[in-house]
C-alpha positions as a Markdown table, in Angstrom:
| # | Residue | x | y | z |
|---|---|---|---|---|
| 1 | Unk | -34.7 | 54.8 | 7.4 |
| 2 | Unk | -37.5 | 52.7 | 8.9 |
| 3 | Unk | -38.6 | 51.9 | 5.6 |
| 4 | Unk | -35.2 | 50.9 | 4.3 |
| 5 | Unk | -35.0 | 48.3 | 7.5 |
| 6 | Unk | -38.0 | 46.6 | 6.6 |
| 7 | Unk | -37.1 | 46.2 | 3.5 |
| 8 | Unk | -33.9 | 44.2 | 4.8 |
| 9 | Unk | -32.4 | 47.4 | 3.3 |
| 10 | Unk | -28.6 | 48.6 | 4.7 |
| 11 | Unk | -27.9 | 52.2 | 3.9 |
| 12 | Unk | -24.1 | 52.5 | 3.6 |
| 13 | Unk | -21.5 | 55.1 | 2.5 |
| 14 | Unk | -19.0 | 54.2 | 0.4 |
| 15 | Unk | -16.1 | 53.6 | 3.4 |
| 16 | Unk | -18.6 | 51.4 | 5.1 |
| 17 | Unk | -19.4 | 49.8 | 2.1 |
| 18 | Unk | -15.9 | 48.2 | 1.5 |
| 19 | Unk | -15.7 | 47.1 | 4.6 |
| 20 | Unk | -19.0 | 44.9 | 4.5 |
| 21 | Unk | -18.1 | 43.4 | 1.0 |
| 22 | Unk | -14.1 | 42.8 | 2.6 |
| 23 | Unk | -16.2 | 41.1 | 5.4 |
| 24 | Unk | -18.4 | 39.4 | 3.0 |
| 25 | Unk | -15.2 | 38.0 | 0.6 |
| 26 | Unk | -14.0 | 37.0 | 4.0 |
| 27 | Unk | -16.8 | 34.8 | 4.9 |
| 28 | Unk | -16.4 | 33.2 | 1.4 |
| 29 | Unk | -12.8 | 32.6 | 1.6 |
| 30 | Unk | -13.3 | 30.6 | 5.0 |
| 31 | Unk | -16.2 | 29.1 | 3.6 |
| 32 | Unk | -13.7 | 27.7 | 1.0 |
| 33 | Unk | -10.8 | 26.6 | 3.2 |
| 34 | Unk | -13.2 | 24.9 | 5.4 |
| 35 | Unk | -14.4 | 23.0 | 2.2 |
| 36 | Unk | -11.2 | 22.1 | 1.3 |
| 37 | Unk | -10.3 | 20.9 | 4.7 |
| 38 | Unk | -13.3 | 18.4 | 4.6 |
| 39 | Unk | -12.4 | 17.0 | 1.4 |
| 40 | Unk | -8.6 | 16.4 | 2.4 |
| 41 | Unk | -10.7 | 15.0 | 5.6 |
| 42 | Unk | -12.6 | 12.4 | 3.5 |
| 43 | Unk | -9.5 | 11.8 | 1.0 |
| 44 | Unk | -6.8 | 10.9 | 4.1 |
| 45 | Unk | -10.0 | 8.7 | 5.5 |
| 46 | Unk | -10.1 | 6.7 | 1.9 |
| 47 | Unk | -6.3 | 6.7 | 1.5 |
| 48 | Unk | -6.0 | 5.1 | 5.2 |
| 49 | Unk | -8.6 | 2.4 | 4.1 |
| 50 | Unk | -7.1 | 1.8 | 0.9 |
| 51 | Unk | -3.7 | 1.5 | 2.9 |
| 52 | Unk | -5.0 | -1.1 | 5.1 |
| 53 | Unk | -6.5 | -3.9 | 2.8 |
| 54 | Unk | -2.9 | -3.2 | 0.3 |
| 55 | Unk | -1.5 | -3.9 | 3.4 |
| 56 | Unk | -2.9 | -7.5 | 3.8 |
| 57 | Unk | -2.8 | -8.4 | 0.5 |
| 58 | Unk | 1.0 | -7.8 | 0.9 |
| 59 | Unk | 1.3 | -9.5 | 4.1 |
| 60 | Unk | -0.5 | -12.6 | 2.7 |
| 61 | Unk | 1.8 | -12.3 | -0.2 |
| 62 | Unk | 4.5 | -12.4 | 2.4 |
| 63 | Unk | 3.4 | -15.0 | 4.3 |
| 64 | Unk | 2.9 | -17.4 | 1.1 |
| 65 | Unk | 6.2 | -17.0 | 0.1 |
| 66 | Unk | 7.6 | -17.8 | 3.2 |
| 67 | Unk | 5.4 | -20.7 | 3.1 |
| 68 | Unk | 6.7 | -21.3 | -0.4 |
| 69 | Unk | 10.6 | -21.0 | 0.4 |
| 70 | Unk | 9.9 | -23.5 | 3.3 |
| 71 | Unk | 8.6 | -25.9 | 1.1 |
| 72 | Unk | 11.3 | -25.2 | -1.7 |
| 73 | Unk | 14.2 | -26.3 | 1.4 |
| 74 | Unk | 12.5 | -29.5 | 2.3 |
| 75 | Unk | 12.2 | -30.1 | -1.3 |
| 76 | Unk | 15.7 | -29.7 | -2.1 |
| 77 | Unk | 16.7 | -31.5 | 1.4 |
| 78 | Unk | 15.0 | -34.5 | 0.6 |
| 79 | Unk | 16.5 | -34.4 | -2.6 |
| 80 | Unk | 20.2 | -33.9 | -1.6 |
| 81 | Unk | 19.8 | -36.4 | 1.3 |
| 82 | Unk | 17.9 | -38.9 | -0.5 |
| 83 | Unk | 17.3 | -39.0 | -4.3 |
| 84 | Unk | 20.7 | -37.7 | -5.7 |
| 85 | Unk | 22.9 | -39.6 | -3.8 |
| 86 | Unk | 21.0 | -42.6 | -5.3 |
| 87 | Unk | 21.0 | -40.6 | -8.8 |
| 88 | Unk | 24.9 | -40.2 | -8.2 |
| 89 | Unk | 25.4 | -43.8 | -7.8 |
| 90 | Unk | 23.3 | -44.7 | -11.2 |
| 91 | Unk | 26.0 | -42.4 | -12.9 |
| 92 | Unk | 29.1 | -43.8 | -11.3 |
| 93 | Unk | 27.6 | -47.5 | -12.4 |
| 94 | Unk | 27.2 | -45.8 | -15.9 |
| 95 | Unk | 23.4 | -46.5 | -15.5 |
| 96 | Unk | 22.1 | -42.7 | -17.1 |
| 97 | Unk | 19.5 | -42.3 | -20.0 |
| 98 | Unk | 21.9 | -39.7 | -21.8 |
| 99 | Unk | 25.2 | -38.2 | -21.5 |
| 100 | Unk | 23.8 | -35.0 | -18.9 |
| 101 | Unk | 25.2 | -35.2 | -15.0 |
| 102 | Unk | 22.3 | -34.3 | -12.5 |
| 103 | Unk | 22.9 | -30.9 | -11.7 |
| 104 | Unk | 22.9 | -29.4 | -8.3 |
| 105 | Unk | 20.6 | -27.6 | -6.4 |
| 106 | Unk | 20.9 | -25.8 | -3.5 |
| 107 | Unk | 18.2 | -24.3 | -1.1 |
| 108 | Unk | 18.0 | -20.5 | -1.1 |
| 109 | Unk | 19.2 | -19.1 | 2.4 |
| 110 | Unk | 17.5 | -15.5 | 1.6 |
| 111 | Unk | 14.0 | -14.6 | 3.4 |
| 112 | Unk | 11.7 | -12.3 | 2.2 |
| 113 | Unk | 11.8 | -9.1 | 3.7 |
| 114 | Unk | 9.5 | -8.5 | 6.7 |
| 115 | Unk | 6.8 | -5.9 | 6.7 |
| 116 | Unk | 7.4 | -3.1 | 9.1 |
| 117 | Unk | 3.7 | -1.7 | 10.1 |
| 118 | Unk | 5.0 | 0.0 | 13.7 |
């Protein structure tokens, strides 16, 4: 018996052997979950970082076609208020370079849709 302990030895009857290699299988199969759990760990951590800069591209994206709509309706303002009624008076003196009216264009009322990051 000595000799079998310092040899790192375990002496085991069959009964007691199942139950150390149930024990051992055990140990693995937590080993394993905790594995896993890490690498979910590191993949929600990539996903949350990855979420983050798609999320300011799509803000800035946002915020240049607000910028761009804005621009569209001062456009089409100064045009309404200032170069077609002077286009429309050209026509009615029969002043046009062909046979087309100037056709009408109208600001656009919708916004884009505002990003909710709450």
């Amino acid at each position: 018996m000595q000799d079998a302990i310092s040899n790192k030895i375990i002496l085991a009857t069959p009964t007691t052997l199942i139950v150390i290699l149930k024990s051992v299988a055990m140990s693995w199969q937590q080993h394993n979950v905790t594995q896993n759990a890490l690498e979910i760990q590191t993949t929600a951590i990539e996903l949350h970082s990855r979420m983050i800069t798609f999320s300011e591209f799509l803000k800035d994206i946002g915020d240049g076609l607000k910028s761009a709509l804005g621009s569209y309706n001062k456009a089409v303002g100064s045009y309404t208020g200032r170069l077609l009624p002077q286009g429309k008076k050209l026509e009615e003196l029969g002043a046009t370079s062909n046979k087309k009216n100037i056709p009408e264009i109208k600001m656009i009322e919708d916004a884009a849709r505002e990003l909710n990051v709450e």
